[in-house]
N, C-alpha and C positions, 0 to 999 in steps of 0.2 A: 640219766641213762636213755630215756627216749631221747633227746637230742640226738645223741651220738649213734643212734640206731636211724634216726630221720638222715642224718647228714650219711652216714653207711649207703643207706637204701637209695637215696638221691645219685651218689658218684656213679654207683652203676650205669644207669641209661645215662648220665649226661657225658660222660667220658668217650663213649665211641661216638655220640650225637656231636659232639664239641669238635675230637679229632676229625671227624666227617666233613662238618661246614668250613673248618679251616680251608683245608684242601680244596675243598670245592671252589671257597672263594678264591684261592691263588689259582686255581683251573681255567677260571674265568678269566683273566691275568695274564695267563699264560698256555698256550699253545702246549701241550703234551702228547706225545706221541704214545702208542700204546705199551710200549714196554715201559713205559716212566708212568704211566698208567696202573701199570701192575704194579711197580715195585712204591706207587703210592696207596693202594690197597694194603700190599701187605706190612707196611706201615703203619696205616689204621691198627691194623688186626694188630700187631706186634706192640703196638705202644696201650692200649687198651687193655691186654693180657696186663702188661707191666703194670697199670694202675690198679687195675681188679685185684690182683698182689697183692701192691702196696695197701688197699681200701680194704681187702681180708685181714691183714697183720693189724690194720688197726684196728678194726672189730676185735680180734683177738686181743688186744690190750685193753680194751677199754671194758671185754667183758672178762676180763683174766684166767679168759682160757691157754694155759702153759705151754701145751704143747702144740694148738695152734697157731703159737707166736714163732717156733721153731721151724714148723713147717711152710707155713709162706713168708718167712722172715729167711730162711734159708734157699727158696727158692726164689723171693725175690733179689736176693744177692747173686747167684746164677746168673739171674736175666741182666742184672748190673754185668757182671763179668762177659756175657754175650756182646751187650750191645759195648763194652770195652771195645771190645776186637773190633767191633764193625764198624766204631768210629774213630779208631786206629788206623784201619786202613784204608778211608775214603780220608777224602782230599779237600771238601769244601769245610768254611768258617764253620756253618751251623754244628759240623760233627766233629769238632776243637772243642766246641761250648757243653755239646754231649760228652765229650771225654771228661771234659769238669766235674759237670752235673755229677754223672753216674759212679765216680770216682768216691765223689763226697758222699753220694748217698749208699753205696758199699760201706764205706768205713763207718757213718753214721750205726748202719743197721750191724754191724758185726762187733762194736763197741756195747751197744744196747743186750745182745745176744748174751754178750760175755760178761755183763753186769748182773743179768739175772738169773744165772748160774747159780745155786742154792749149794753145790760146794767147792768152797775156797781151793783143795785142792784141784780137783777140776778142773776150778776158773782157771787158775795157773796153769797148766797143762794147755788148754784152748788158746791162750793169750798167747802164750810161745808160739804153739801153731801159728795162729791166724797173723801174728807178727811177722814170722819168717817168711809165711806166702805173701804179705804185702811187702815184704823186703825184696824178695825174688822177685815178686811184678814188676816193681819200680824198676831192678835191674836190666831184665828183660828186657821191660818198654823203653829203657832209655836205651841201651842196645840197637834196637829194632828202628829207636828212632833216630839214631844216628846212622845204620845201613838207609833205610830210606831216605834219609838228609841226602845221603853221598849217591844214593840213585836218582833223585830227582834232579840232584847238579849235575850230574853228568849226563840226564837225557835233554836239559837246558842245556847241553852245552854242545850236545848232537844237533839236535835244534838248529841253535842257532848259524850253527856251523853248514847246517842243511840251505838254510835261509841263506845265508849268504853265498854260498855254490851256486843256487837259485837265480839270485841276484846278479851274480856278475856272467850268468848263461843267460838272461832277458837280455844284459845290455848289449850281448855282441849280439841280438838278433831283435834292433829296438827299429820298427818298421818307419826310416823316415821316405817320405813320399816330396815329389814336388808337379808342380802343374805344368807339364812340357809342351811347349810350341813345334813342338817336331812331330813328324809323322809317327803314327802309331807302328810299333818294330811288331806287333804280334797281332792275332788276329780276333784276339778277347775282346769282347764288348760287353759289359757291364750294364743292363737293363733293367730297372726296378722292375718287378713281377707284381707287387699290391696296385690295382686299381681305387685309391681310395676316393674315386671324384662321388661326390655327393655323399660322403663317409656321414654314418650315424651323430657323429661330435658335429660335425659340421650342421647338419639338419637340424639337431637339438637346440645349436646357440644361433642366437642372431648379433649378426656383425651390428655395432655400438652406429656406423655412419650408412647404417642401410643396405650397404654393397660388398659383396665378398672380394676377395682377392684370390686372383688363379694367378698359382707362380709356375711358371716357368725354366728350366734352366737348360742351355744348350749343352751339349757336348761336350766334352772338354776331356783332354788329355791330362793322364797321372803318367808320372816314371817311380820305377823304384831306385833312389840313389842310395838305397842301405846299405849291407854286406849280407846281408838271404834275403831269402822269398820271402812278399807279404802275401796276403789270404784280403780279399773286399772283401765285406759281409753285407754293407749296406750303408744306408744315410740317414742322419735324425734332420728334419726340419722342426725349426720350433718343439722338439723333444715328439714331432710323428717321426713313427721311424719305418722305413722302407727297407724293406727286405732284398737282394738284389737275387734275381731268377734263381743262383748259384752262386755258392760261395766260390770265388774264382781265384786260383795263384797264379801272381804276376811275378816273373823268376825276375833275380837281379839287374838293373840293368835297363830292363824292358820297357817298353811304354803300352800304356793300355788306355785306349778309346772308352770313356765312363757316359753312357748315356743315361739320364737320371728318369724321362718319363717317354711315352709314347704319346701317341697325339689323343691326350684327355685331358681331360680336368683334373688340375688339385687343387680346390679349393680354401681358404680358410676364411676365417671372421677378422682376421686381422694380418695385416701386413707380417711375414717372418723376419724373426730378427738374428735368428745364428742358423746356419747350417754349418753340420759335423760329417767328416767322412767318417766310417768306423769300422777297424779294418783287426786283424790276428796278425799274428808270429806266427812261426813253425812249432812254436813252442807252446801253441792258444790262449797265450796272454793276446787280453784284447784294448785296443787302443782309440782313441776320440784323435782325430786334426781337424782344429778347427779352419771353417773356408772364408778365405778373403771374399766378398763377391761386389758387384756395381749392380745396381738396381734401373732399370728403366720401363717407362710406361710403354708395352705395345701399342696399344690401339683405346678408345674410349671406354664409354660402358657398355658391356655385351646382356644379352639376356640369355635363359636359358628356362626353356618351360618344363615342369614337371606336372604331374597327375594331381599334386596339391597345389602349388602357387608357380608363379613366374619370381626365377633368382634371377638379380643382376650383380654383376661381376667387375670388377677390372682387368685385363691380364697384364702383367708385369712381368719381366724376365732379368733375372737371375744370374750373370754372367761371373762364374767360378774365377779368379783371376790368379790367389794361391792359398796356401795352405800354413797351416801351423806345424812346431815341432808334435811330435804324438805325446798324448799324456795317458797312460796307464789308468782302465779306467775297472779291469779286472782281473787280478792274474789268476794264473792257471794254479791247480791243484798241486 
Protein backbone atom coordinates (compact mmCIF):
# COMPACT_ATOMS: atom_id res chain seq x y z
CA UNK A 1 0.00 0.00 0.00
CA UNK A 2 2.79 2.48 0.67
CA UNK A 3 4.18 1.80 -2.79
CA UNK A 4 1.13 2.64 -4.54
CA UNK A 5 0.64 5.80 -2.36
CA UNK A 6 4.69 6.76 -3.18
CA UNK A 7 4.08 6.10 -6.89
CA UNK A 8 0.35 8.15 -6.48
CA UNK A 9 2.16 11.17 -4.68
CA UNK A 10 5.19 11.12 -7.14
CA UNK A 11 3.04 11.40 -10.81
CA UNK A 12 1.53 14.48 -9.40
CA UNK A 13 4.66 17.07 -9.77
CA UNK A 14 6.37 14.86 -12.29
CA UNK A 15 3.64 14.95 -14.88
CA UNK A 16 3.34 18.80 -15.63
CA UNK A 17 7.36 19.00 -14.77
CA UNK A 18 7.89 16.30 -17.53
CA UNK A 19 5.10 17.71 -20.03
CA UNK A 20 6.85 21.30 -19.39
CA UNK A 21 10.59 20.16 -20.35
CA UNK A 22 9.34 18.28 -23.37
CA UNK A 23 8.08 21.41 -24.84
CA UNK A 24 10.61 23.44 -23.81
CA UNK A 25 13.14 21.19 -25.26
CA UNK A 26 11.32 21.11 -28.77
CA UNK A 27 10.98 25.20 -28.17
CA UNK A 28 14.52 25.39 -28.26
CA UNK A 29 14.28 23.47 -31.70
CA UNK A 30 12.03 25.40 -32.90
CA UNK A 31 11.06 28.72 -33.60
CA UNK A 32 7.32 29.23 -32.17
CA UNK A 33 5.39 32.03 -32.62
CA UNK A 34 3.07 33.17 -29.80
CA UNK A 35 -0.01 31.74 -30.65
CA UNK A 36 1.58 28.15 -30.96
CA UNK A 37 2.91 29.43 -27.70
CA UNK A 38 -0.42 29.37 -26.27
CA UNK A 39 -1.85 26.61 -27.58
CA UNK A 40 1.41 24.75 -26.32
CA UNK A 41 0.45 25.97 -22.77
CA UNK A 42 -2.71 24.87 -22.93
CA UNK A 43 -1.47 21.63 -23.78
CA UNK A 44 0.53 21.30 -20.76
CA UNK A 45 -2.47 22.18 -18.73
CA UNK A 46 -4.88 19.88 -20.68
CA UNK A 47 -2.69 16.86 -20.79
CA UNK A 48 -1.86 17.14 -17.05
CA UNK A 49 -5.51 17.47 -15.96
CA UNK A 50 -5.82 14.14 -18.07
CA UNK A 51 -3.13 12.39 -16.07
CA UNK A 52 -4.07 13.69 -12.65
CA UNK A 53 -7.43 11.72 -13.76
CA UNK A 54 -6.06 8.80 -14.78
CA UNK A 55 -3.33 8.97 -11.35
CA UNK A 56 -6.82 9.64 -9.14
CA UNK A 57 -8.65 6.49 -10.62
CA UNK A 58 -5.87 4.71 -9.61
CA UNK A 59 -5.64 5.75 -6.18
CA UNK A 60 -9.11 4.82 -6.30
CA UNK A 61 -8.32 1.25 -7.11
CA UNK A 62 -5.71 0.41 -5.42
CA UNK A 63 -7.40 1.99 -2.13
CA UNK A 64 -10.94 0.54 -3.23
CA UNK A 65 -12.73 3.40 -2.95
CA UNK A 66 -16.04 2.41 -5.23
CA UNK A 67 -17.26 5.43 -5.92
CA UNK A 68 -14.25 7.14 -6.51
CA UNK A 69 -13.37 4.79 -9.24
CA UNK A 70 -16.65 6.06 -11.02
CA UNK A 71 -16.11 9.41 -10.53
CA UNK A 72 -12.65 10.08 -12.35
CA UNK A 73 -12.92 6.78 -14.09
CA UNK A 74 -16.13 8.56 -15.70
CA UNK A 75 -14.50 11.78 -16.12
CA UNK A 76 -11.58 10.61 -17.30
CA UNK A 77 -13.53 8.84 -20.31
CA UNK A 78 -14.92 12.45 -20.96
CA UNK A 79 -11.66 13.92 -21.48
CA UNK A 80 -10.98 10.64 -23.72
CA UNK A 81 -14.03 11.51 -25.74
CA UNK A 82 -12.76 15.47 -25.86
CA UNK A 83 -9.45 14.95 -26.87
CA UNK A 84 -11.42 12.34 -29.73
CA UNK A 85 -12.76 15.33 -31.36
CA UNK A 86 -9.73 17.38 -31.28
CA UNK A 87 -7.55 14.87 -32.75
CA UNK A 88 -10.18 14.15 -35.20
CA UNK A 89 -10.14 17.35 -36.48
CA UNK A 90 -6.43 18.43 -36.68
CA UNK A 91 -4.62 17.15 -39.45
CA UNK A 92 -1.05 16.34 -38.35
CA UNK A 93 0.54 12.39 -37.65
CA UNK A 94 0.98 12.97 -33.82
CA UNK A 95 -3.16 13.48 -33.47
CA UNK A 96 -3.81 9.89 -35.74
CA UNK A 97 -1.53 8.31 -32.97
CA UNK A 98 -3.78 10.28 -30.26
CA UNK A 99 -6.84 9.11 -31.90
CA UNK A 100 -5.48 5.51 -31.13
CA UNK A 101 -4.24 6.08 -27.92
CA UNK A 102 -7.27 7.66 -26.37
CA UNK A 103 -9.78 5.29 -28.29
CA UNK A 104 -8.09 2.41 -26.47
CA UNK A 105 -7.93 3.88 -23.22
CA UNK A 106 -11.88 4.76 -23.48
CA UNK A 107 -12.75 1.45 -24.05
CA UNK A 108 -10.15 -0.05 -21.67
CA UNK A 109 -11.76 2.17 -18.76
CA UNK A 110 -15.53 1.65 -19.79
CA UNK A 111 -14.91 -2.21 -19.90
CA UNK A 112 -13.26 -2.02 -16.19
CA UNK A 113 -16.32 0.23 -15.14
CA UNK A 114 -18.80 -2.34 -16.31
CA UNK A 115 -16.98 -5.24 -14.78
CA UNK A 116 -17.30 -3.85 -11.47
CA UNK A 117 -20.82 -3.24 -11.48
CA UNK A 118 -21.97 -5.49 -8.27
CA UNK A 119 -25.33 -6.08 -10.23
CA UNK A 120 -25.54 -8.34 -13.18
CA UNK A 121 -28.80 -6.87 -14.12
CA UNK A 122 -27.34 -3.48 -14.14
CA UNK A 123 -24.15 -4.58 -15.87
CA UNK A 124 -26.44 -5.54 -18.61
CA UNK A 125 -28.34 -2.62 -19.02
CA UNK A 126 -24.70 -0.48 -19.06
CA UNK A 127 -23.13 -2.77 -21.51
CA UNK A 128 -26.07 -2.20 -24.13
CA UNK A 129 -25.63 1.32 -23.44
CA UNK A 130 -22.11 1.87 -23.57
CA UNK A 131 -22.10 -0.70 -26.77
CA UNK A 132 -24.49 1.12 -28.82
CA UNK A 133 -22.70 4.67 -28.14
CA UNK A 134 -19.41 2.98 -29.13
CA UNK A 135 -21.28 1.61 -32.14
CA UNK A 136 -22.79 5.11 -33.05
CA UNK A 137 -19.02 6.67 -32.59
CA UNK A 138 -17.40 4.41 -34.93
CA UNK A 139 -20.42 5.16 -37.36
CA UNK A 140 -20.13 8.78 -37.07
CA UNK A 141 -16.43 8.84 -37.14
CA UNK A 142 -16.28 6.83 -40.15
CA UNK A 143 -18.92 9.20 -41.57
CA UNK A 144 -17.13 12.32 -40.70
CA UNK A 145 -14.09 10.64 -41.98
CA UNK A 146 -15.01 10.04 -45.26
CA UNK A 147 -16.74 13.86 -45.77
CA UNK A 148 -13.26 14.98 -44.62
CA UNK A 149 -11.60 12.49 -47.04
CA UNK A 150 -13.71 14.12 -49.88
CA UNK A 151 -12.95 17.67 -48.59
CA UNK A 152 -9.41 17.34 -48.35
CA UNK A 153 -9.43 15.88 -52.04
CA UNK A 154 -11.20 18.29 -53.46
CA UNK A 155 -9.26 21.46 -51.84
CA UNK A 156 -5.90 19.16 -53.26
CA UNK A 157 -7.52 19.38 -56.11
CA UNK A 158 -8.32 23.42 -55.98
CA UNK A 159 -4.84 23.58 -55.12
CA UNK A 160 -3.53 22.12 -57.49
CA UNK A 161 -5.50 23.51 -60.09
CA UNK A 162 -4.69 26.94 -58.49
CA UNK A 163 -0.87 26.18 -58.90
CA UNK A 164 -1.14 25.36 -62.20
CA UNK A 165 -3.19 28.78 -63.49
CA UNK A 166 -0.27 30.11 -61.50
CA UNK A 167 2.13 28.43 -63.46
CA UNK A 168 1.22 28.91 -66.83
CA UNK A 169 0.58 33.17 -65.91
CA UNK A 170 4.53 33.13 -64.78
CA UNK A 171 5.49 31.63 -68.01
CA UNK A 172 3.68 34.19 -70.35
CA UNK A 173 5.40 36.93 -68.12
CA UNK A 174 8.98 34.95 -67.72
CA UNK A 175 11.29 38.15 -67.86
CA UNK A 176 14.09 37.19 -70.62
CA UNK A 177 16.61 40.04 -71.04
CA UNK A 178 19.70 40.34 -73.37
CA UNK A 179 22.79 42.75 -73.42
CA UNK A 180 22.07 45.26 -76.40
CA UNK A 181 24.64 47.06 -78.39
CA UNK A 182 22.08 49.62 -79.51
CA UNK A 183 21.43 52.94 -78.10
CA UNK A 184 19.50 53.12 -74.98
CA UNK A 185 15.51 53.60 -76.47
CA UNK A 186 14.61 55.16 -72.81
CA UNK A 187 16.07 57.36 -70.53
CA UNK A 188 16.42 54.83 -67.24
CA UNK A 189 19.56 54.48 -65.77
CA UNK A 190 19.94 51.91 -63.42
CA UNK A 191 22.49 53.03 -60.53
CA UNK A 192 23.51 50.94 -57.60
CA UNK A 193 22.62 53.21 -54.57
CA UNK A 194 24.92 50.93 -51.72
CA UNK A 195 28.18 52.50 -51.33
CA UNK A 196 29.82 49.35 -49.99
CA UNK A 197 33.67 50.51 -50.49
CA UNK A 198 35.37 49.66 -47.37
CA UNK A 199 32.18 47.54 -46.28
CA UNK A 200 32.53 45.82 -42.67
CA UNK A 201 33.11 42.17 -44.40
CA UNK A 202 35.61 43.51 -46.30
CA UNK A 203 37.62 45.26 -43.22
CA UNK A 204 37.19 42.15 -41.10
CA UNK A 205 38.86 39.53 -43.72
CA UNK A 206 42.11 39.87 -45.20
CA UNK A 207 42.62 38.91 -48.76
CA UNK A 208 44.74 35.31 -48.68
CA UNK A 209 47.54 37.30 -51.38
CA UNK A 210 47.76 40.55 -49.28
CA UNK A 211 45.86 42.81 -51.94
CA UNK A 212 42.19 43.33 -52.42
CA UNK A 213 40.36 43.46 -55.56
CA UNK A 214 38.21 46.55 -56.72
CA UNK A 215 35.91 45.49 -59.35
CA UNK A 216 34.74 47.47 -61.73
CA UNK A 217 32.01 47.20 -64.28
CA UNK A 218 31.26 49.69 -67.12
CA UNK A 219 28.03 50.22 -68.36
CA UNK A 220 26.35 48.25 -70.41
CA UNK A 221 23.03 48.01 -72.10
CA UNK A 222 19.94 45.41 -71.24
CA UNK A 223 16.72 45.08 -73.75
CA UNK A 224 13.64 43.52 -72.73
CA UNK A 225 12.98 40.80 -75.58
CA UNK A 226 10.16 39.17 -73.37
CA UNK A 227 6.23 39.70 -73.91
CA UNK A 228 5.76 42.47 -70.50
CA UNK A 229 7.60 44.65 -68.47
CA UNK A 230 10.39 43.44 -66.37
CA UNK A 231 11.05 45.37 -62.96
CA UNK A 232 15.54 45.62 -62.00
CA UNK A 233 15.84 45.22 -58.42
CA UNK A 234 19.61 44.89 -58.35
CA UNK A 235 22.93 42.78 -58.76
CA UNK A 236 24.57 39.97 -56.60
CA UNK A 237 28.29 39.93 -56.83
CA UNK A 238 29.88 37.07 -55.43
CA UNK A 239 26.26 36.72 -53.43
CA UNK A 240 26.94 41.00 -52.19
CA UNK A 241 24.02 42.22 -53.33
CA UNK A 242 23.39 45.70 -54.57
CA UNK A 243 20.35 47.24 -54.35
CA UNK A 244 19.62 49.50 -57.39
CA UNK A 245 18.56 53.38 -56.29
CA UNK A 246 14.87 52.27 -57.53
CA UNK A 247 13.19 49.39 -58.45
CA UNK A 248 13.02 50.51 -62.21
CA UNK A 249 10.32 48.98 -65.18
CA UNK A 250 11.83 48.55 -68.37
CA UNK A 251 8.43 48.20 -70.74
CA UNK A 252 8.82 45.66 -73.68
CA UNK A 253 11.00 46.24 -76.17
CA UNK A 254 13.04 48.93 -74.45
CA UNK A 255 16.53 49.25 -73.74
CA UNK A 256 17.96 50.39 -70.52
CA UNK A 257 21.47 51.96 -69.83
CA UNK A 258 22.44 49.60 -66.40
CA UNK A 259 25.22 51.57 -64.59
CA UNK A 260 26.39 49.21 -61.94
CA UNK A 261 28.75 51.66 -59.55
CA UNK A 262 29.80 55.42 -59.31
CA UNK A 263 33.22 56.33 -59.07
CA UNK A 264 34.18 54.26 -55.67
CA UNK A 265 35.40 51.55 -54.57
CA UNK A 266 34.11 48.02 -54.19
CA UNK A 267 36.42 46.21 -52.84
CA UNK A 268 36.78 42.45 -52.00
CA UNK A 269 39.40 39.76 -50.51
CA UNK A 270 39.20 37.93 -53.59
CA UNK A 271 38.65 38.12 -57.19
CA UNK A 272 34.46 37.56 -58.00
CA UNK A 273 33.57 34.70 -59.65
CA UNK A 274 29.60 35.12 -60.85
CA UNK A 275 27.76 38.22 -61.12
CA UNK A 276 23.65 37.80 -61.27
CA UNK A 277 21.43 40.40 -62.61
CA UNK A 278 18.13 39.99 -60.56
CA UNK A 279 15.15 41.27 -61.73
CA UNK A 280 10.65 40.82 -61.14
CA UNK A 281 7.68 40.09 -63.27
CA UNK A 282 4.61 42.01 -63.16
CA UNK A 283 3.59 39.43 -61.44
CA UNK A 284 6.78 39.69 -58.54
CA UNK A 285 8.01 36.40 -59.08
CA UNK A 286 11.64 37.18 -58.88
CA UNK A 287 14.29 35.87 -61.18
CA UNK A 288 18.53 35.32 -61.16
CA UNK A 289 20.37 35.79 -65.10
CA UNK A 290 23.35 34.91 -64.68
CA UNK A 291 26.31 37.53 -66.52
CA UNK A 292 28.74 36.36 -69.05
CA UNK A 293 31.52 38.91 -68.34
CA UNK A 294 35.66 39.30 -69.44
CA UNK A 295 37.79 40.35 -66.86
CA UNK A 296 40.81 42.75 -67.34
CA UNK A 297 43.45 44.30 -65.22
CA UNK A 298 43.14 48.29 -65.05
CA UNK A 299 46.12 49.62 -63.90
CA UNK A 300 48.76 47.94 -61.13
CA UNK A 301 48.54 48.12 -57.38
CA UNK A 302 46.79 51.11 -55.91
CA UNK A 303 46.86 52.10 -52.27
CA UNK A 304 44.35 53.60 -50.30
CA UNK A 305 45.11 55.04 -46.84
CA UNK A 306 42.73 54.87 -43.88
CA UNK A 307 42.85 56.08 -40.22
CA UNK A 308 43.98 52.20 -39.36
CA UNK A 309 46.46 50.89 -41.95
CA UNK A 310 47.28 51.52 -45.74
CA UNK A 311 45.04 48.94 -48.15
CA UNK A 312 46.53 48.02 -51.42
CA UNK A 313 44.22 47.00 -54.13
CA UNK A 314 44.18 45.88 -57.80
CA UNK A 315 41.30 47.38 -60.02
CA UNK A 316 40.00 45.11 -62.59
CA UNK A 317 37.00 45.70 -64.74
CA UNK A 318 34.28 43.58 -65.40
CA UNK A 319 33.00 43.90 -68.75
CA UNK A 320 29.06 42.50 -68.96
CA UNK A 321 29.10 40.75 -72.41
CA UNK A 322 25.63 38.64 -71.80
CA UNK A 323 23.29 37.06 -69.90
CA UNK A 324 21.58 33.88 -68.96
CA UNK A 325 17.91 32.57 -69.63
CA UNK A 326 16.23 33.77 -66.10
CA UNK A 327 15.95 31.12 -63.42
CA UNK A 328 13.05 31.39 -60.86
CA UNK A 329 14.60 32.04 -57.82
CA UNK A 330 11.19 33.24 -55.74
CA UNK A 331 7.76 33.11 -56.67
CA UNK A 332 5.18 35.28 -55.61
CA UNK A 333 2.44 34.60 -53.19
Amino acid sequence: MIAHWIIFSLIIPLVPFSLAYVFVKFGKTNEWSEKEKRIVGMTVVKNTMYFWLLDFFYMSCFTGWFLGKYIFGILAILFVFVNLTNAFLAKSNISKWSLLVDFLVGVALSIYLILIIPDPDFQLVVTTIIAAVYSGLLTLVGVAWTIKKGDDNRQADFKRIDDERKEEERKKHIPFLKVAYEKATSQITATMGADLALAKEVILQRPSEGQYCDVDIPSFNIKNVSDSNVILLGMNIDNRYYKFEENLLLEKGLVCAITPQRNMLHLFVKMPEKIELIVSDVLENRYTLLCKFSISKRTGPQTLSSPAEVITYIPYQYTIESVSLPQLIKASN
